[in-house]
C-alpha positions in Angstrom: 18.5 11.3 5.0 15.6 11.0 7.5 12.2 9.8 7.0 11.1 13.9 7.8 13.0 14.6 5.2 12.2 12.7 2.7 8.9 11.1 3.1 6.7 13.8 2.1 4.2 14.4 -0.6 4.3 16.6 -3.3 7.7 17.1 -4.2 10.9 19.3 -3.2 10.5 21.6 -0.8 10.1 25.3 -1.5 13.7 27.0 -1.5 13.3 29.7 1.7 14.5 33.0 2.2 16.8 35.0 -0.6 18.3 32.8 -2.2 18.0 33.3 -6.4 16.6 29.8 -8.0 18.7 28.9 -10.9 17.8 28.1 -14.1 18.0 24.4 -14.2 16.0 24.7 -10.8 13.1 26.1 -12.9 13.7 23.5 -15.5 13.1 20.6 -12.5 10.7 22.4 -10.9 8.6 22.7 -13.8 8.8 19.2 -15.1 8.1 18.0 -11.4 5.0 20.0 -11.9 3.8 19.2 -15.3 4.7 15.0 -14.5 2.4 15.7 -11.3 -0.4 17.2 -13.3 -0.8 15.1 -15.6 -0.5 11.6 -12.5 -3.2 13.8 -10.3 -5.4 13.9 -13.8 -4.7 10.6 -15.8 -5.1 11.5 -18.8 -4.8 15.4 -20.6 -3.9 17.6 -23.8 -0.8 19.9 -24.2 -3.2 22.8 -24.7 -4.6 21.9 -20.9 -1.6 21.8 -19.8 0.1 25.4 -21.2 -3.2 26.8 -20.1 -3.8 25.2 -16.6 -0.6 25.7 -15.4 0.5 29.2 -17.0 3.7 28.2 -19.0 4.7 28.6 -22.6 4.0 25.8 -25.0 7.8 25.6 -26.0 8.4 24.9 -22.3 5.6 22.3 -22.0 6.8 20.3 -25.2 10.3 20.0 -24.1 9.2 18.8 -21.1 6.8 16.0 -22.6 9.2 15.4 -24.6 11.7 14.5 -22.0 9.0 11.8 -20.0 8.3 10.2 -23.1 11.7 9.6 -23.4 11.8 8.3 -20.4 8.8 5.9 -20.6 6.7 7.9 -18.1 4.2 9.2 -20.1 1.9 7.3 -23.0 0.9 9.6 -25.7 -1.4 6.5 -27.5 -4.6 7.9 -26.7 -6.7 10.8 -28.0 -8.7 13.5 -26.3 -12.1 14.0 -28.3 -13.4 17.1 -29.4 -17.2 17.9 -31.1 -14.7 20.0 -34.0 -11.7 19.8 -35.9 -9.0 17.0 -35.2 -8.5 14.8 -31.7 -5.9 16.1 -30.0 -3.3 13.6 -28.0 -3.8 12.3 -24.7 -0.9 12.4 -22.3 -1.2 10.1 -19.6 1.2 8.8 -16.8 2.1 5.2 -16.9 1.8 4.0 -13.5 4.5 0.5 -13.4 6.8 2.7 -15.5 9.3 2.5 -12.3 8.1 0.3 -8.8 9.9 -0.3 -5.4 9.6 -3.6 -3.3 9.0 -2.8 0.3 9.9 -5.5 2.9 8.2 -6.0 6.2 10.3 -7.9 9.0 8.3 -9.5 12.0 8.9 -12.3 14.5 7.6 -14.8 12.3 6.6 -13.3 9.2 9.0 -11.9 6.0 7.0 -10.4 3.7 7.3 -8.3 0.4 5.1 -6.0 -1.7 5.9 -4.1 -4.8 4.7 -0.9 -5.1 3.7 1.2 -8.5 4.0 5.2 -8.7 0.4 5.7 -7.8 1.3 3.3 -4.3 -0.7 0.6 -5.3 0.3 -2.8 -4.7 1.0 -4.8 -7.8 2.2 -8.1 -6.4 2.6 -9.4 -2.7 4.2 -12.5 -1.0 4.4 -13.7 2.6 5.9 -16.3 4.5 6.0 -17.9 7.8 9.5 -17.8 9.1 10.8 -17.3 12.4 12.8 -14.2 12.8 16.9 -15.2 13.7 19.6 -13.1 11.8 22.3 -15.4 12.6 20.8 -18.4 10.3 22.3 -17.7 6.7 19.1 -19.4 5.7 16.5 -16.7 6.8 18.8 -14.1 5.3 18.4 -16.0 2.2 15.0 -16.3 2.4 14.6 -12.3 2.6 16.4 -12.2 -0.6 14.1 -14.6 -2.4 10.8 -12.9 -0.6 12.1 -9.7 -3.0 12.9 -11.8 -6.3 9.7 -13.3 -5.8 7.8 -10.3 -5.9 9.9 -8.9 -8.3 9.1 -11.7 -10.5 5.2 -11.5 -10.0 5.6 -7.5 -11.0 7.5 -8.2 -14.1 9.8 -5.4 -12.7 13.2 -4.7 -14.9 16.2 -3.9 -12.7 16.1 -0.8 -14.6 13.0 0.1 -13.5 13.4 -1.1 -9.7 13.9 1.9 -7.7 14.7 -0.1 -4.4 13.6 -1.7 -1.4 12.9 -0.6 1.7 13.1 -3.0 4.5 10.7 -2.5 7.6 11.6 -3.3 11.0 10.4 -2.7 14.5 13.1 -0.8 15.9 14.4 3.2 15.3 16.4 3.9 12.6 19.5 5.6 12.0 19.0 9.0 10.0 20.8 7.5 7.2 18.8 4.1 7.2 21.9 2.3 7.4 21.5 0.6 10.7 19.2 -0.2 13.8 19.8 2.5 16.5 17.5 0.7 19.0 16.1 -2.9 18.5 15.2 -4.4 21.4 11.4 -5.6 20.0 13.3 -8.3 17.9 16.9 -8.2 19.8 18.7 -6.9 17.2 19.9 -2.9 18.2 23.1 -2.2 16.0 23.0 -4.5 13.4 23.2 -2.8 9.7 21.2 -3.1 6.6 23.7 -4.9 4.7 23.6 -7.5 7.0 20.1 -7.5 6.8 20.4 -7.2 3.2 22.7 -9.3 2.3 21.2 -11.3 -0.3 19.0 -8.4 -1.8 21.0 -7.3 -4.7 19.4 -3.7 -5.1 19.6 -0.2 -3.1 18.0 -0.3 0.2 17.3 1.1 3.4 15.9 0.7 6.8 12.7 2.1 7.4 11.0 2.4 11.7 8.0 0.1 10.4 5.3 2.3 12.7 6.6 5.5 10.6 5.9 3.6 7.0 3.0 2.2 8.0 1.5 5.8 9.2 2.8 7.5 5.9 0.9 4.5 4.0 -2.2 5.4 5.2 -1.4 9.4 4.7 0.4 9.3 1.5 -2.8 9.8 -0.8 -5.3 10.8 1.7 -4.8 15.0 1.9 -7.5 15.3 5.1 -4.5 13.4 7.0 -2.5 16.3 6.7 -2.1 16.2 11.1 -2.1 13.0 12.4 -1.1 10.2 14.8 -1.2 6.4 13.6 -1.4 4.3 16.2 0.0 1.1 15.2 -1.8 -2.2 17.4 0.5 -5.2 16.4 2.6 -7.6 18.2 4.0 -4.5 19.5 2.6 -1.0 19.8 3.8 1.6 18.1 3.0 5.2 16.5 4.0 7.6 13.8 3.4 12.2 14.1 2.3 13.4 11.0 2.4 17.1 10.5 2.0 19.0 7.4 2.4 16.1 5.6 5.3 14.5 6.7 6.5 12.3 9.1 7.9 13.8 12.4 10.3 12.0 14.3 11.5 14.3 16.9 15.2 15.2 17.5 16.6 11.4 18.1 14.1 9.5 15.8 11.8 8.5 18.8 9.4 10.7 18.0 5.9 8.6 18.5 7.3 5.9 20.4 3.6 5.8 22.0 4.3 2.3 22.7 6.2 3.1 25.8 3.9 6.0 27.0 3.6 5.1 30.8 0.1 3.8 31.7 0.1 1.5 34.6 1.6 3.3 37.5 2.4 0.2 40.0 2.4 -3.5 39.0 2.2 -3.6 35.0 3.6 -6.0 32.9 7.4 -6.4 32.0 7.7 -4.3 28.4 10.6 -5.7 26.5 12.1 -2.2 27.1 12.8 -3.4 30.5 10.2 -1.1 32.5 6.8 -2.2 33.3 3.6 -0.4 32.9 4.3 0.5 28.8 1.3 1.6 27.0 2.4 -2.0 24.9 1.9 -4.3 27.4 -1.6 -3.2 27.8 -2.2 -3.0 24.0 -0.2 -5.6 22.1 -1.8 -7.9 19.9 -0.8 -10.4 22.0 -3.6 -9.6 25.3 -6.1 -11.1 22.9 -4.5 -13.3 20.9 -3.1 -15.2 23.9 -6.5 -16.7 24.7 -6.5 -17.8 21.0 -3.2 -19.3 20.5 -1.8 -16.1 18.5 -4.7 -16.0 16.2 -6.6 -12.5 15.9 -9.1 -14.2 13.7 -10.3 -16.4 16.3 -10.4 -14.1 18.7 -13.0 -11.6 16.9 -14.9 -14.6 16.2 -15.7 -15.8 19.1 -16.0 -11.9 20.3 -18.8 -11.5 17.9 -20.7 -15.1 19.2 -20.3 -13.7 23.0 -17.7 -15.6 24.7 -18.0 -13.9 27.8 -13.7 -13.6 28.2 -13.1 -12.5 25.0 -16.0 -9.9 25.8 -14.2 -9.0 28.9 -10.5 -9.1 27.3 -11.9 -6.8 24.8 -13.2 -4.4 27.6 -10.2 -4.1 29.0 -8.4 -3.6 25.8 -10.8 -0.9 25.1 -10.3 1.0 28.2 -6.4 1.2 27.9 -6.9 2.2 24.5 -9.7 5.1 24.6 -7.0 6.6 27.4 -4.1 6.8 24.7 -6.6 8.1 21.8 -7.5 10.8 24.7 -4.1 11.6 25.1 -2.9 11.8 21.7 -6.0 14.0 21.1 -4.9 17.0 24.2 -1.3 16.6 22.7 -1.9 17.1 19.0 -5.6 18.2 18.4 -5.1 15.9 15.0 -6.8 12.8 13.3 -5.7 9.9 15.0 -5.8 6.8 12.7 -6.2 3.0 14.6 -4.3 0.6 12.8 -1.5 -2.1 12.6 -3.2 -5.8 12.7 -5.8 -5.2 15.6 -6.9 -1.8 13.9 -8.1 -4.0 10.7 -10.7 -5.3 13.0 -11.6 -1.9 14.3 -14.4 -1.0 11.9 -17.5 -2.7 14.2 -16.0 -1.0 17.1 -16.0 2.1 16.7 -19.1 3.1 17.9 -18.0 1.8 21.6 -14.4 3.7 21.2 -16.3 7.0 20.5 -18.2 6.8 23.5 -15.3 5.8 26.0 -12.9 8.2 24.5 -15.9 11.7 24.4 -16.3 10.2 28.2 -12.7 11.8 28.7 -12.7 14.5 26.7 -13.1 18.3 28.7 -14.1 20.5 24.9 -16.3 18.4 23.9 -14.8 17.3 20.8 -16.4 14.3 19.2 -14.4 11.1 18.8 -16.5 10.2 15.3 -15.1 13.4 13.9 -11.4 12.8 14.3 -10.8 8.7 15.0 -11.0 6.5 12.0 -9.6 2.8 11.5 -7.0 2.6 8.9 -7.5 2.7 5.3 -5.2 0.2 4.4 -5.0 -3.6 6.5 -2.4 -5.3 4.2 0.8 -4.7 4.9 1.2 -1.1 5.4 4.4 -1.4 6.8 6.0 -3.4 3.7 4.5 -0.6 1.6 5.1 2.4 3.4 8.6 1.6 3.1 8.9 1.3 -0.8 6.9 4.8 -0.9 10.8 6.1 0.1 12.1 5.3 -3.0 8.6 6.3 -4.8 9.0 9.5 -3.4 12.6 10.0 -3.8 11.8 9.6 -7.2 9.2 12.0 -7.7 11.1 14.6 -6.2 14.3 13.9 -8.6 12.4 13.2 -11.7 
């Protein structure tokens, strides 16, 4: 199953054409429904619900009845009313199942649990250099998840899985890197990657969870592009509210868009002139030795080649907002680590990328830094198994 299939809001797709739904397809369809109801309003009567949503009150109790045996639903609370008695309160229970999500960078493993409503509940992060050779740093992704798991007080039973992010394209089953060459490691599979990660898992392209992170609760996303400005560049297509990777899962590789005709830097692709080279984390964090931080600091208190670094950075950049803009007339979403330090900046990356623009469109309308800066990545990729979840419940 690909990410475009299965990492999309709001439950199973419509069934299409003539086909007659069956009667246990109603039965799913309408306890989907009511679960989703009662998440989107925290907390609401039986009598709301029969009403709201047009179905009988037989129908309606069976179907509480069924996510309170599951331990989805709390039915402690009371709904007040000026006359006669309270009635009960249904409300979801939001760690009633979690997923871990696991990020996997050059020198960084880190892990996040993730509740129903995507928030994260527990997070850990350590500095390791990335070699899947050394039995060690396999280990030390299996204890990253325990540990979080841990922090979350997460029963196995509860655990939906974990979804690992790397920086490379995915298989459509998630079973194994089709094209790795960020970290060096096309071809291997996720149960070497996994091997000491006693759950279910999958391999998740870390650009595509970290765009449907920032989409997955915000509906004015519903066409986007998230640009993802890390130690590599990367991007994810959202349309209609699901992730788009294109025919052979390299669908927003804008990381390898060509930008510099004659001359650019070596991209670890093996051309020169990438759209990464010119954007990576790594053209400001150089002058810093590797730290972003430092960087923005001494941006801020005018350090004249930081100031000009930036300028440059700038420039490539407002080029490939332009050009994501004339392809896909969407949002376009700035994050990944430089994007966290976006928000002072946007101002000056309106006005270079309206400079470019022949409608008239204006940058401030559709260009936004990202909503989330923590580990989007490690989080998008539990939402998988959040949404898998949903969909089956």
């Amino acid at each position: 199953m690909g990410v475009n299939s299965n990492y999309r809001r709001n439950g199973m797709e419509r069934r299409m054409g003539t086909d007659k739904i069956s009667a246990n397809e109603i039965k799913a369809k309408n306890r989907q429904n009511i679960y989703q109801y009662i998440r989107e309003r925290g907390s609401v009567s039986k009598q709301e619900i029969v009403v709201d949503m047009q179905l009988s009150l037989p129908t309606v109790t069976a179907n509480l009845d069924y996510l309170k045996k599951q331990g989805l639903i709390d039915t402690s609370g009371k709904i007040k009313h000026t006359g006669g008695r309270n009635a009960t309160a249904f409300s979801y229970i939001k760690n009633a199942r979690t997923a871990i999500g696991v990020d996997i960078t050059a020198n960084h493993i880190t892990a996040v649990a993730v509740d129903l409503s995507g928030e994260i509940v527990s997070m850990e992060r350590r500095r390791i250099q990335f070699n899947l050779e050394d039995d060690l740093y396999l280990r030390e992704i299996g204890e990253v998840v325990e540990c979080v798991k841990r922090d979350a007080q997460i029963a196995d039973t509860n655990l939906l899985g974990v979804g690992i992010s790397v920086q490379s394209l995915i298989s459509n089953d998630g079973e194994y890197i089709e094209y790795g060459k960020a970290l060096n490691f096309t071809r291997r599979r996720r149960e070497e990657i996994a091997a000491y990660v006693p759950y279910r898992s999958r391999l998740v392209h870390d650009s595509y969870a970290a765009g449907y992170r920032e989409t997955w609760t915000n509906h004015k996303f519903q066409n986007a592009f998230y640009i993802s400005l890390s130690n590599s560049v990367g991007g994810s297509v959202i349309i209609d509210d699901a992730i788009y990777e294109g025919n052979t899962h390299k669908g927003g590789e804008i990381g390898h868009l060509e930008v510099v005709s004659e001359g650019g830097e070596l991209c670890y692709c093996g051309r020169r002139g990438c759209f990464g080279t010119v954007c990576r984390a790594g053209k400001l964090t150089d002058y810093t030795e590797g730290s972003l931080e430092e960087f923005f600091h001494l941006l801020e208190n005018g350090d004249e080649t930081a100031r000009s670094l930036w300028d440059t950075y700038l420039d490539h950049l407002s080029r490939a907002i332009h050009n994501v803009r004339m392809l896909f007339d969407g949002m376009v979403i700035l994050g990944g680590y430089v994007g966290a330090y976006m928000g002072k900046y946007l101002d000056d990356i309106y006005r270079r990328v309206d400079e470019r623009n022949p409608f008239g469109d204006r940058a401030k309308d559709y260009l936004v830094e990202c909503q989330y800066k923590v580990e989007a990545s490690a989080a998008g990729a539990a939402l998988f198994y959040i949404d898998e979840f949903l969909e089956n419940i």
